[in-house]
Rosetta silent file (secondary structure, phi, psi, omega in degrees, C-alpha in Angstrom):
SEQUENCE: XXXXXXXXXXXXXXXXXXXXXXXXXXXXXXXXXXXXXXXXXXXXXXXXXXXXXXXXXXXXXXXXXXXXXXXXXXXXXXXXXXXXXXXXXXXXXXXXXXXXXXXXXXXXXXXXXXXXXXXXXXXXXXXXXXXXXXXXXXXXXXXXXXXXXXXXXXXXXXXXXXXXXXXXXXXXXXXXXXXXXXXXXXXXXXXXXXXXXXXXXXXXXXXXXXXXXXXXXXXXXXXXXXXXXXXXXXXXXXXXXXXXXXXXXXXXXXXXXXXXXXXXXXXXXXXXXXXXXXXXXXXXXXXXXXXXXXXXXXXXXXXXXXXX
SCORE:     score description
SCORE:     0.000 S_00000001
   1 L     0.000  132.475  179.693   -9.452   38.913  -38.530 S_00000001
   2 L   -78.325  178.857  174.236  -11.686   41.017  -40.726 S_00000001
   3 E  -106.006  139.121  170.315  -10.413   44.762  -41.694 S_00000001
   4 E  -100.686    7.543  175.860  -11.102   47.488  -40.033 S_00000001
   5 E  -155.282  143.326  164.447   -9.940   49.767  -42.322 S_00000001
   6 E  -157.406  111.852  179.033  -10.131   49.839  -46.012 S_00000001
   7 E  -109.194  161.108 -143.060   -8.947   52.067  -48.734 S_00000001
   8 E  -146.103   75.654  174.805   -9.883   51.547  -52.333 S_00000001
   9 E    57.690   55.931 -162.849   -7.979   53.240  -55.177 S_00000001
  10 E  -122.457  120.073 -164.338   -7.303   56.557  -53.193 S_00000001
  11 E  -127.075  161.011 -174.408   -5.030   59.286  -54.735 S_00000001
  12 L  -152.395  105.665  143.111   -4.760   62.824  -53.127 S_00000001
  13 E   -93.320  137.687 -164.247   -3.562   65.957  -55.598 S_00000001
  14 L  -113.565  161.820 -174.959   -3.038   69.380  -54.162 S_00000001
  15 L   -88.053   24.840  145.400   -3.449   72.432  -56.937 S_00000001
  16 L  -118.425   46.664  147.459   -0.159   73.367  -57.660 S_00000001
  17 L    87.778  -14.586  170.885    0.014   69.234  -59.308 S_00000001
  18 L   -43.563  141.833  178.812    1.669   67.368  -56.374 S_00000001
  19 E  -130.220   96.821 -171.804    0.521   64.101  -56.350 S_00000001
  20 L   -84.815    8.701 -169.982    0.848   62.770  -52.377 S_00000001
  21 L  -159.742  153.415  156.245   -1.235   59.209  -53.152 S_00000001
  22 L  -145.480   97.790  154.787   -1.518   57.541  -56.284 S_00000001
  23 L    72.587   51.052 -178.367   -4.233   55.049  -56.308 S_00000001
  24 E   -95.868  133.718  143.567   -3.515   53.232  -52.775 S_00000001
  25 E   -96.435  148.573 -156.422   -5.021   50.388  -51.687 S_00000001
  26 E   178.032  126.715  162.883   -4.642   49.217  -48.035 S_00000001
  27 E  -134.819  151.196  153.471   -6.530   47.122  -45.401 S_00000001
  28 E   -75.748   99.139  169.460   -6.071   46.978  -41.815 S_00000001
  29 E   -86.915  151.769 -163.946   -6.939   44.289  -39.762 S_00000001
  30 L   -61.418  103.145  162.048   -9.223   44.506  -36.985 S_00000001
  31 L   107.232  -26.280  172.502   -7.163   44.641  -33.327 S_00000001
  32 L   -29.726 -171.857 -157.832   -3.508   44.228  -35.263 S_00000001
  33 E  -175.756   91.952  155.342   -0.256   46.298  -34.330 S_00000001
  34 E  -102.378  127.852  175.528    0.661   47.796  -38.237 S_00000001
  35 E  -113.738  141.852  173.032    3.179   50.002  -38.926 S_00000001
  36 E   -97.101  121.890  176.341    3.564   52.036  -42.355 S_00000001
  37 E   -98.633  170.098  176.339    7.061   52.391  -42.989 S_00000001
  38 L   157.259  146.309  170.230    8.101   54.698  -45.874 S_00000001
  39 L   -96.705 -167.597 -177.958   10.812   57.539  -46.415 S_00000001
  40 L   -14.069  139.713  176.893   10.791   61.574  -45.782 S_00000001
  41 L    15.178   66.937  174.853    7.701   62.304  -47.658 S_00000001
  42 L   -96.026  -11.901 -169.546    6.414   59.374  -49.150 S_00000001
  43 L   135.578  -24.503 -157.174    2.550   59.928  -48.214 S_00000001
  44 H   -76.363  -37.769  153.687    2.262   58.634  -44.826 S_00000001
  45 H   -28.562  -60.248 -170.960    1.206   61.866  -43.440 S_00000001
  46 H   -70.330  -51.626  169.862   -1.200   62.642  -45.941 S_00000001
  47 H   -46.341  -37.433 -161.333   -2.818   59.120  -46.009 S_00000001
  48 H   -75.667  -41.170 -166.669   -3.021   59.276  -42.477 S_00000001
  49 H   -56.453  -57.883 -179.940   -4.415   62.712  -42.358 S_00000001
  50 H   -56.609  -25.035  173.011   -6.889   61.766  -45.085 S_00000001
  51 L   -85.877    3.316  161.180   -8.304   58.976  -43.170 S_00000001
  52 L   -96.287  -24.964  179.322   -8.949   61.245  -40.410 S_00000001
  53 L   111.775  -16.259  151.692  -10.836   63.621  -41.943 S_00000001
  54 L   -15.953  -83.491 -160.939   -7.996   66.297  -42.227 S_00000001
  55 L  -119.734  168.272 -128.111   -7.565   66.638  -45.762 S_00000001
  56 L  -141.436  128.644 -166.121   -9.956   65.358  -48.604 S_00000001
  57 L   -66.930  166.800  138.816   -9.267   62.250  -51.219 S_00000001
  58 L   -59.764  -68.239 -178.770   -8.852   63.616  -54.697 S_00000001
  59 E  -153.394  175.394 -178.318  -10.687   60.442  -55.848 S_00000001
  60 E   110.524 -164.645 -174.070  -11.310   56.527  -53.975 S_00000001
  61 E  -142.773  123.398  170.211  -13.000   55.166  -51.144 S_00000001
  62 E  -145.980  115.019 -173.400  -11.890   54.723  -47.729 S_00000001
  63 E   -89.404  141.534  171.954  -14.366   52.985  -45.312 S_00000001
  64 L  -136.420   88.230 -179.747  -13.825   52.354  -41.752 S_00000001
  65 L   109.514   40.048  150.844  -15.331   49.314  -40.020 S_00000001
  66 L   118.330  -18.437 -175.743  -17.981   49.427  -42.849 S_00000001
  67 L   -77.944  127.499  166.508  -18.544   53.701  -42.467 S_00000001
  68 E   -79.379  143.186 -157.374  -17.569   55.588  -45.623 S_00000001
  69 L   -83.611   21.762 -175.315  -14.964   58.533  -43.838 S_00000001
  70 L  -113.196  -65.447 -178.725  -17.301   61.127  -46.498 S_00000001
  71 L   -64.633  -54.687 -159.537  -20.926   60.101  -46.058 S_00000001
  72 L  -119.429   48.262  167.094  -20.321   58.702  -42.424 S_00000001
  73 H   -50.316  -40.905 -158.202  -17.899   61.670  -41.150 S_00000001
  74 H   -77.553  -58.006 -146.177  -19.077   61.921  -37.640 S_00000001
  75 H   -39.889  -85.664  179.199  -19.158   58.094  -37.360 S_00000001
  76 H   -37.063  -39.942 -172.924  -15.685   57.245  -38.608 S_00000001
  77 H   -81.453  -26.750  151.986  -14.154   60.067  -36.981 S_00000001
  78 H   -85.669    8.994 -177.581  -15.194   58.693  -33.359 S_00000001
  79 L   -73.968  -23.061 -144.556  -13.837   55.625  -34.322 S_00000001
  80 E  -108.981  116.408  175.349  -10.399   57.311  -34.578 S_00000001
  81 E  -107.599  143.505  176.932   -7.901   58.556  -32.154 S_00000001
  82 L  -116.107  165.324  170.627   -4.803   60.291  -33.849 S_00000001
  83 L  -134.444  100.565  138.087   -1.185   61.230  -32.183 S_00000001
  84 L   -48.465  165.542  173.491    0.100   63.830  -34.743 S_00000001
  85 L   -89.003  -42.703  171.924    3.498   64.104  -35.198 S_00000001
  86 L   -66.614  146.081  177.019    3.357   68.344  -34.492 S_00000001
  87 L  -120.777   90.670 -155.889    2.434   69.467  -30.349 S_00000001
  88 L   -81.435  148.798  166.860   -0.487   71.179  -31.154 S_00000001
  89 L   158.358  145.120 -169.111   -2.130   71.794  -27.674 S_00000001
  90 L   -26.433   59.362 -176.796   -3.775   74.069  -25.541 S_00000001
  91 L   -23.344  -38.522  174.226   -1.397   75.959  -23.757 S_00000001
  92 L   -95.080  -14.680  159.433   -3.465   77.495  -21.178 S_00000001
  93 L   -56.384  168.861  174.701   -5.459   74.783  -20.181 S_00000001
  94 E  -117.847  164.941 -169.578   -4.515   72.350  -17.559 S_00000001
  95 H   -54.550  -38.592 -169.014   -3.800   68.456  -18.461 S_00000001
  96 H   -71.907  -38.963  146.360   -7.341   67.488  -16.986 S_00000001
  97 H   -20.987  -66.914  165.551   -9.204   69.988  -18.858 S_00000001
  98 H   -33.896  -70.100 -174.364   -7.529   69.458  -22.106 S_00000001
  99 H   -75.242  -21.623  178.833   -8.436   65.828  -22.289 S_00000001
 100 H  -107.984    0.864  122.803  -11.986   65.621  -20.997 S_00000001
 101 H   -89.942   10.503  162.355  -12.792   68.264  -23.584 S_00000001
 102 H   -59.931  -44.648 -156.578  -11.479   66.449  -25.925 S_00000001
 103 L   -86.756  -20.871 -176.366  -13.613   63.060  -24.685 S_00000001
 104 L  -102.584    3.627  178.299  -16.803   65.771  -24.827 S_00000001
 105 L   -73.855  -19.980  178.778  -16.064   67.048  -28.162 S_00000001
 106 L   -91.921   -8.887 -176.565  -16.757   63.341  -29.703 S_00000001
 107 L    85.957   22.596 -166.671  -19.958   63.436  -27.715 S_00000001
 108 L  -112.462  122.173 -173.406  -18.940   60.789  -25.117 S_00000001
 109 L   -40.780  142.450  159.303  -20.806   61.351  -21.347 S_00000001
 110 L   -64.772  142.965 -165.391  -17.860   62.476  -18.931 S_00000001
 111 L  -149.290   79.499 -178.433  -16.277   59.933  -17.255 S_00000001
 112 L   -51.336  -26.548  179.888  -13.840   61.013  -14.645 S_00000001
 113 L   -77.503  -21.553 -175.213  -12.668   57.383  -13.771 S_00000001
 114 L   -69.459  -78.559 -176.527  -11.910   56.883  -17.183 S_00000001
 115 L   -42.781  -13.291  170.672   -9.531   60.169  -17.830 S_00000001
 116 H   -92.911  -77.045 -168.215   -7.705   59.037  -14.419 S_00000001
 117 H   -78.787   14.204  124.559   -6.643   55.961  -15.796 S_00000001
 118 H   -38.062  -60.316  179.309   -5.824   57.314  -18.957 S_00000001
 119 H   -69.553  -24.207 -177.764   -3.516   59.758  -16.941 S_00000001
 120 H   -84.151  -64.898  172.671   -2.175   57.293  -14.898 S_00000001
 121 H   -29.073  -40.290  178.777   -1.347   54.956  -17.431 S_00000001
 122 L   -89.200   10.728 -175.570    1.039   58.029  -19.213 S_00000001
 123 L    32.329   56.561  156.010    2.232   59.016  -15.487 S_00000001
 124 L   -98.299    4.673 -145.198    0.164   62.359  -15.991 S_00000001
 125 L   -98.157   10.884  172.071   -1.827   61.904  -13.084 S_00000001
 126 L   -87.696  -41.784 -174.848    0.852   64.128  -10.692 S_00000001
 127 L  -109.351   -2.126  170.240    0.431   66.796  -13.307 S_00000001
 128 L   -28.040  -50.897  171.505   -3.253   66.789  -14.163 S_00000001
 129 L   -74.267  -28.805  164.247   -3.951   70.420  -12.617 S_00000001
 130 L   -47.354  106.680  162.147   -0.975   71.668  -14.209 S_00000001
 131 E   -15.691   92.019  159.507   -0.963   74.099  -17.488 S_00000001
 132 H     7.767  -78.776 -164.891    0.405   72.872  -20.463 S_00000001
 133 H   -67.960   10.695  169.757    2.441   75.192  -21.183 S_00000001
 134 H   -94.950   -1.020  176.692    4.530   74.315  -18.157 S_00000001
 135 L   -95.255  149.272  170.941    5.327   70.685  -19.322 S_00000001
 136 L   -45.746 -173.682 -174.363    8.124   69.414  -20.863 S_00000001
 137 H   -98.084  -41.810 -175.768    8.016   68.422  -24.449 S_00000001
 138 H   -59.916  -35.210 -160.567    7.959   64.684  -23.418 S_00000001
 139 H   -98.904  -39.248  164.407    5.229   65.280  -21.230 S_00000001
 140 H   -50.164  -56.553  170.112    3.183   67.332  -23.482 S_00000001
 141 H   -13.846  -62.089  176.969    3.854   64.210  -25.918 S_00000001
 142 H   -53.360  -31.947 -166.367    1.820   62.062  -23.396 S_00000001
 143 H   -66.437  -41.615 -159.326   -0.617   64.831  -23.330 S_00000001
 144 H   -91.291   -2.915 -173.307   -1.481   64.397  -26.893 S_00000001
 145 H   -95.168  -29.364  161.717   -1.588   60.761  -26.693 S_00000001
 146 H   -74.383   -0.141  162.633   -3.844   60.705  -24.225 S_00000001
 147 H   -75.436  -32.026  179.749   -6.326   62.991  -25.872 S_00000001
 148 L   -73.289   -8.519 -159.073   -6.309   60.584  -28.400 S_00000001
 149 L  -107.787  -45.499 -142.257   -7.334   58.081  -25.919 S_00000001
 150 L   -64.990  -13.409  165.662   -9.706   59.991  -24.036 S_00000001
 151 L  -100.674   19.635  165.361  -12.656   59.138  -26.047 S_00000001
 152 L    59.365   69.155  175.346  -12.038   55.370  -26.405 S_00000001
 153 L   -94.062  171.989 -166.383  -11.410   54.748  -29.794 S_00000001
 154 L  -103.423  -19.426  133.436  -11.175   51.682  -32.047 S_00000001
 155 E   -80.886  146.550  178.374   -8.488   53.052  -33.791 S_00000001
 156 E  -160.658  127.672  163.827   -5.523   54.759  -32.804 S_00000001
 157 E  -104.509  138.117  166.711   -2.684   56.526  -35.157 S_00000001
 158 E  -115.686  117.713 -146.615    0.439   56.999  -34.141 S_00000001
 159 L  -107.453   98.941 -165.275    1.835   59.760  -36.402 S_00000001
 160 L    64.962    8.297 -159.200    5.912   59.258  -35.429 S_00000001
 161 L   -26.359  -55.368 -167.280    4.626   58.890  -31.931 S_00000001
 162 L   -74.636    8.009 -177.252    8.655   58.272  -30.783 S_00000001
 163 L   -80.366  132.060  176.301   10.043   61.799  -32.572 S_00000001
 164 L    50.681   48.847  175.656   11.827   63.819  -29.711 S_00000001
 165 L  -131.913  141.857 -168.711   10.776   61.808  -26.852 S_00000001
 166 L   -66.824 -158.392 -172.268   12.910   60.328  -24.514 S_00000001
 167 H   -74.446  -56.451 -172.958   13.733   56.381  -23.770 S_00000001
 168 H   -59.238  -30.423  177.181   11.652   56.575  -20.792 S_00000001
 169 H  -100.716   11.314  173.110    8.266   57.657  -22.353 S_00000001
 170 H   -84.229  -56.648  166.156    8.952   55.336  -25.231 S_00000001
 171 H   -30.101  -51.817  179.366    8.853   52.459  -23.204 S_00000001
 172 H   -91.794  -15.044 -171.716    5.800   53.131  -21.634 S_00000001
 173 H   -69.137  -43.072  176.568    3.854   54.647  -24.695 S_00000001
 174 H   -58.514  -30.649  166.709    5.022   50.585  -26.406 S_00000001
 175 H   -85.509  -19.795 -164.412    3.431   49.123  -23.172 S_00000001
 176 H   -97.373  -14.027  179.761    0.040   51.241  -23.317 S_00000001
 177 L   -83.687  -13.128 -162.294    0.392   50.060  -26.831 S_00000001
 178 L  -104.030  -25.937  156.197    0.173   46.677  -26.199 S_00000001
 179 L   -56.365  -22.488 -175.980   -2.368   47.170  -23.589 S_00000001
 180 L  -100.228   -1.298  159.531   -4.355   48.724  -25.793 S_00000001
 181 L   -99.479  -13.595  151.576   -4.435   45.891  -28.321 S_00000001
 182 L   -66.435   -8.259  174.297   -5.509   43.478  -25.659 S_00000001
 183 L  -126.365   22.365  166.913   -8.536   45.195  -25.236 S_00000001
 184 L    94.932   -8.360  174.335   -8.905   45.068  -28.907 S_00000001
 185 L   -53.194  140.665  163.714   -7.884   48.336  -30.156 S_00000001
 186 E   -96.988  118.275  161.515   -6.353   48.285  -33.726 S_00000001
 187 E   -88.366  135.266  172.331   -3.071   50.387  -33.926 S_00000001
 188 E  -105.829  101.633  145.176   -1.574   52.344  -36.796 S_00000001
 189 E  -135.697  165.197 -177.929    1.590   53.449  -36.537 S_00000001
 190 L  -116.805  158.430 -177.809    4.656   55.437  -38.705 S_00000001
 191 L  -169.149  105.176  157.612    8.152   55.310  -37.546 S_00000001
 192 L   -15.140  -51.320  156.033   11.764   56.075  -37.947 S_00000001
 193 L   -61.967   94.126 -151.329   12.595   53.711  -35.269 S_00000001
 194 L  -109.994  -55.196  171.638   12.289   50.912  -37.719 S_00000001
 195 L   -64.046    5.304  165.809   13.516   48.648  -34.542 S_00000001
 196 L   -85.207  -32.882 -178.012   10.421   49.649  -32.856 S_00000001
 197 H   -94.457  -40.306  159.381    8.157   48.123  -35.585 S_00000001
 198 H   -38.649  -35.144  176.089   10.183   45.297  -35.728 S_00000001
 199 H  -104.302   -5.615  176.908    9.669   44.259  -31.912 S_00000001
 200 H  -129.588   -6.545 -155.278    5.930   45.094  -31.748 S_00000001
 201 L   -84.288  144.747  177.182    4.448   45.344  -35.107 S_00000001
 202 L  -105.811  -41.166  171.674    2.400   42.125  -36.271 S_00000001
 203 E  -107.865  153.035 -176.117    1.923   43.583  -40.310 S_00000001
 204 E  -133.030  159.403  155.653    4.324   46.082  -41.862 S_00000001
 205 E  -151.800  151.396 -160.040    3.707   47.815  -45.021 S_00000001
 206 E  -119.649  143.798 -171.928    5.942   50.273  -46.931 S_00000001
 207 L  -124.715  160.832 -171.385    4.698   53.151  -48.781 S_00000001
 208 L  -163.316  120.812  135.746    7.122   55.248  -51.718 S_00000001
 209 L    68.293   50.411 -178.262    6.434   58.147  -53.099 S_00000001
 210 L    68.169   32.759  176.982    2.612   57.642  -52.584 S_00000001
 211 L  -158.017  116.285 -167.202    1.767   54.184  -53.256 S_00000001
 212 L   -59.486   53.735  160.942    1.736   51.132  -50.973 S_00000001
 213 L   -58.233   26.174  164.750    3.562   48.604  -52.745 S_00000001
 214 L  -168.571  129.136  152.065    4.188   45.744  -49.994 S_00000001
 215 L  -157.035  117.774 -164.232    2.345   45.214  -47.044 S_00000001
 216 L  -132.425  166.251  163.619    3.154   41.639  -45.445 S_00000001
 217 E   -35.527  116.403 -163.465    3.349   39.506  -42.313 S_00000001
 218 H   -68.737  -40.106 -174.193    6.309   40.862  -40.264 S_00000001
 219 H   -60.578  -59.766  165.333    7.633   37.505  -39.422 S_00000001
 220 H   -49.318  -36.183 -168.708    6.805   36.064  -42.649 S_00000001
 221 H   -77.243  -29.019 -165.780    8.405   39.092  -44.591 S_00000001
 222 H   -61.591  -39.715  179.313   11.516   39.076  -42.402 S_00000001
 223 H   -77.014   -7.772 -178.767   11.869   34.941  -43.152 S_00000001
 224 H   -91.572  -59.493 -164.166   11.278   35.669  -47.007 S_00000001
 225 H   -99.152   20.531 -168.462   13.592   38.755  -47.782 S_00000001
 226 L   -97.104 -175.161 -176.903   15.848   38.648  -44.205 S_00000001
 227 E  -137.233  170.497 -174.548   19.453   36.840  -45.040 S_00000001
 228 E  -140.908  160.855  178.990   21.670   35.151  -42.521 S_00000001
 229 E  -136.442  116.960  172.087   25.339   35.496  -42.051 S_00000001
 230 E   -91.935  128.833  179.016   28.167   32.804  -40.731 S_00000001
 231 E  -131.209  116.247 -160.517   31.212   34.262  -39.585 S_00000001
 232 E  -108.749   98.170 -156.013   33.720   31.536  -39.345 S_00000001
 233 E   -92.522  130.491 -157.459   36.626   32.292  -37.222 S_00000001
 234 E  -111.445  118.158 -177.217   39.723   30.823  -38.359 S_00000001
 235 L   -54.141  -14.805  175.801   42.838   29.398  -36.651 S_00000001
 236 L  -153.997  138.751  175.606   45.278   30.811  -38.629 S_00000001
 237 L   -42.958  155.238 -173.942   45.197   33.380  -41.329 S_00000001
 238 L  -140.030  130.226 -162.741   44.804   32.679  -44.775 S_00000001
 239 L  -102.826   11.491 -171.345   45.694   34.961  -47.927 S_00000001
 240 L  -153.154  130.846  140.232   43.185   33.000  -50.999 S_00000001
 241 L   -86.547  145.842 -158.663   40.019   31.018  -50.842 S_00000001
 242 L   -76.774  150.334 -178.491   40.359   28.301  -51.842 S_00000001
 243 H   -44.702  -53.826  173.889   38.805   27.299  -55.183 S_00000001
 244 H   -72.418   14.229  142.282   36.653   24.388  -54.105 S_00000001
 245 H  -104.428   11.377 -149.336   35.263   26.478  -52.117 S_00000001
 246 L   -75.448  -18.212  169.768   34.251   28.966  -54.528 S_00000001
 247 L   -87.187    1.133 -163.229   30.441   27.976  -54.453 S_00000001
 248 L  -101.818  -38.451 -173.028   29.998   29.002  -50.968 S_00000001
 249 L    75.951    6.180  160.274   30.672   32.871  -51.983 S_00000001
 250 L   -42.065  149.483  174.843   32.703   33.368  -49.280 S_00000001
 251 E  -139.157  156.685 -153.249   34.259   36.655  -48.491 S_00000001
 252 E   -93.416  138.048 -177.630   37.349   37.072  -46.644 S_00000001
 253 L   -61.834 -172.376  147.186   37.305   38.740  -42.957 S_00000001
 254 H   -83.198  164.912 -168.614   39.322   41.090  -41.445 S_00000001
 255 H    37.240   26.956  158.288   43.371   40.321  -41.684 S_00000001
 256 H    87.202    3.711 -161.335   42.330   37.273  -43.191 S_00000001
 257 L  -114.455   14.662 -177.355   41.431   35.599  -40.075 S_00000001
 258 E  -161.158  161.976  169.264   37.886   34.704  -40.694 S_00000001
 259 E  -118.778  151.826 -169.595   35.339   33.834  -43.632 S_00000001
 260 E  -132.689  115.646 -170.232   31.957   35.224  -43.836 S_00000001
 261 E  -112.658  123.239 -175.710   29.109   33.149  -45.409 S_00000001
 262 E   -97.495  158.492  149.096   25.575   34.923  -46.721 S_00000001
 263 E  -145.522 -173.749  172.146   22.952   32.730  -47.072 S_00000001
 264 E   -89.120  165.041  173.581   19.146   32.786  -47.256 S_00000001
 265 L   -81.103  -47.557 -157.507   16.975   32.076  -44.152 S_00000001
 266 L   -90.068    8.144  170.699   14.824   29.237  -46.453 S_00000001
 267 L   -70.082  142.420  175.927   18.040   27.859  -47.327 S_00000001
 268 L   -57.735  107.275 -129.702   18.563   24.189  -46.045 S_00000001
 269 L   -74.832  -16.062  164.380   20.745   24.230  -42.685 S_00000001
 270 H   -63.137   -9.769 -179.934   22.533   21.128  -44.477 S_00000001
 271 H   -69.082  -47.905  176.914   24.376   23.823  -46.637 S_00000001
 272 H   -74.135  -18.467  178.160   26.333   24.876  -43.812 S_00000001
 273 H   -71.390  -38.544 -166.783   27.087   21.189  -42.455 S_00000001
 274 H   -91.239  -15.084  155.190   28.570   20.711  -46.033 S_00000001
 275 H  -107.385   -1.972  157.065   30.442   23.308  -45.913 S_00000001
 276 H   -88.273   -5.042  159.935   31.958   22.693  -42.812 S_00000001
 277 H   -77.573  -39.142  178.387   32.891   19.242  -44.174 S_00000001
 278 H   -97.224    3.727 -170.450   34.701   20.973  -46.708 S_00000001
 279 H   -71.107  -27.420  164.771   36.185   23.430  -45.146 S_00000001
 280 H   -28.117  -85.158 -152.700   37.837   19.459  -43.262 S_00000001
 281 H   -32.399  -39.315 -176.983   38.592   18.503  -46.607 S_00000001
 282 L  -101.863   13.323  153.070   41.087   21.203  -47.117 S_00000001
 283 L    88.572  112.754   23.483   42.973   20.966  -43.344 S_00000001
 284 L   -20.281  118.134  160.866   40.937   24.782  -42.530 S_00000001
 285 L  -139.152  152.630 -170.136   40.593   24.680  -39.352 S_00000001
 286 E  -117.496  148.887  176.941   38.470   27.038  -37.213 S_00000001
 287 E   -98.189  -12.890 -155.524   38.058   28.190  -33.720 S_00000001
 288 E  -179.456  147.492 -174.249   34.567   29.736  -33.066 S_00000001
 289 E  -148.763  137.659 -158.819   31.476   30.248  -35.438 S_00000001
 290 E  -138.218  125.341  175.145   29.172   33.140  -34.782 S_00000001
 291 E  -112.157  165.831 -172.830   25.615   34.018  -37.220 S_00000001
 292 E  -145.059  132.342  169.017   23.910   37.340  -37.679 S_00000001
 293 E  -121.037  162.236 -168.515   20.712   38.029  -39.539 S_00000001
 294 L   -90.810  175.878 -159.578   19.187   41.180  -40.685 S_00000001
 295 L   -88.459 -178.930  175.310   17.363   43.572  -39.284 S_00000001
 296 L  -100.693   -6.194  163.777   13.996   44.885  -40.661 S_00000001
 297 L   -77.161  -61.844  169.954   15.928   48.236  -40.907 S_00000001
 298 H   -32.727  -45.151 -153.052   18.295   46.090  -43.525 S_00000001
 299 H   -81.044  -30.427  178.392   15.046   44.598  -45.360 S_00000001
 300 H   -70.971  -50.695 -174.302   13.436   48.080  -45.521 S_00000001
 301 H   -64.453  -32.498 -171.860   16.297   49.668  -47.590 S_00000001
 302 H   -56.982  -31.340 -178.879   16.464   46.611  -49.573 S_00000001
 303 H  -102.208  -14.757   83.694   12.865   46.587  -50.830 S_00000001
 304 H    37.528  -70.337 -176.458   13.277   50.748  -50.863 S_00000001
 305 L   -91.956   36.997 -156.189   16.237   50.052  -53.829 S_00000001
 306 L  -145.716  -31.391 -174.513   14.601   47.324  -54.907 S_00000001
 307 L   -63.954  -53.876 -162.902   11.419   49.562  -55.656 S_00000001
 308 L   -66.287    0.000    0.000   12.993   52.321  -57.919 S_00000001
């Protein structure tokens, strides 16, 4: 897949000397599911912002599907649908209003069939004549996502998309997400919900303190840096391990009644066959063997401290 985004040695300083970017580089590929992970003010706002047209690079380049976002403002900027994280919207407007002057503000013909199955897809299409300021905050939520929709973009950021929204509109925003990369849309999103990027995300990349330092295959990074765990449940308690077992790294369970083995996922699956031969060798005997591997929440702090 080619990129559809590309930034190029892009730093963003504000005038009293903060420095929110330092030099990032970052491609996107074209129709992916990415998520930028990073913590409390690491940049991800500000990158995101800047690649919208929000706030203004300091110095770099950041082109998108070949448009520079400076030179080629209007271009790049219909390319783009955003979901802020704040829920800035009309108040006084009603949902059908809102969004199809959104869709004419990009300069795109009205298209009434279109903004109905936008709203239907978000289950707005009950409240369409309805005010804003009479919706719930979850429903407002939808409201803003579908503005972002309503002009059919080729991008679409999701800025925290999942902060203070319930289970139920999470669900469906992760299906409209998936729908929407089936018809080729490339998604951007940041997230808290770290098990959210984990079950839909195809690239992850982590940003710290304004510079992208990792951005890999999710599958691949999870099989490079994830670990595995065997927890080896034991017929009878035991108070020492034993020395010839001592290359294994074992650590003792609770009350003694189990062993716990880390290993790597690329390690060779004969490591555990040989250690359940020796666990023979010394009359151990076990009732039940259970593995656990980390999460992508786990892998994130780890490359986080790993970072400093």
């Amino acid at each position: 897949m080619k990129p559809i985004l590309t930034v190029k040695q892009v730093s963003k300083s504000y005038e009293n000397g903060f420095q929110a970017l330092n030099q990032v580089n970052w491609e996107v590929k074209e129709g992916e599911i990415h998520a930028l992970l990073g913590p409390n003010g690491a940049g991800k706002t500000t990158l995101i912002n800047l690649i919208c047209g929000i706030v203004s690079p300091s110095s770099g380049e950041v082109k998108v599907d070949g448009y520079d976002i400076i030179h080629d403002f209007k271009k790049t900027r219909s390319l783009i649908g955003l979901v802020p994280q704040e829920l800035s919207v009309h108040a006084f407007e009603t949902v059908w209003a809102s969004v199809s002057f959104t869709r004419g503000l990009y300069g795109k013909p009205t298209n009434p069939s279109y903004i109905e199955e936008v709203l239907k897809s978000l289950s707005l299409w009950d409240k369409k004549d309805q005010r804003i300021m009479t919706l719930s905050g979850g429903m407002k939520r939808r409201v803003l996502i579908a503005k972002a929709l309503s002009h059919e973009p080729r991008i679409l950021f999701l800025d925290e998309p999942s902060a203070g929204v319930d289970v139920e509109l999470r669900k469906d925003m992760w299906k409209i997400v998936e729908s929407l990369r089936k018809k080729g849309v490339t998604i951007i999103l940041t997230t808290h919900y770290i098990e959210e990027a984990e079950s839909i995300a195809d690239r992850i990349s982590v940003i710290r303190k304004g510079d992208i330092f990792l951005t890999e295959n999710k599958d691949k990074l999870m099989k490079q840096l994830g670990t595995k765990q065997l927890r080896i449940e034991l017929k009878k308690s035991i108070k020492t391990i034993p020395k010839s077992l001592s290359k294994y790294k074992l650590e003792l369970g609770d009350n003694n009644t189990s062993f716990v083995f880390t290993y790597d996922r690329s390690d060779d699956s004969s490591v555990i066959t040989k250690l359940l031969d020796d666990l023979k060798k010394e009359k151990i005997q076990f009732s039940d063997l259970s593995t656990k591997q980390s999460s992508l929440e786990e892998i994130f702090v780890q490359l986080l401290q790993e970072s400093v």
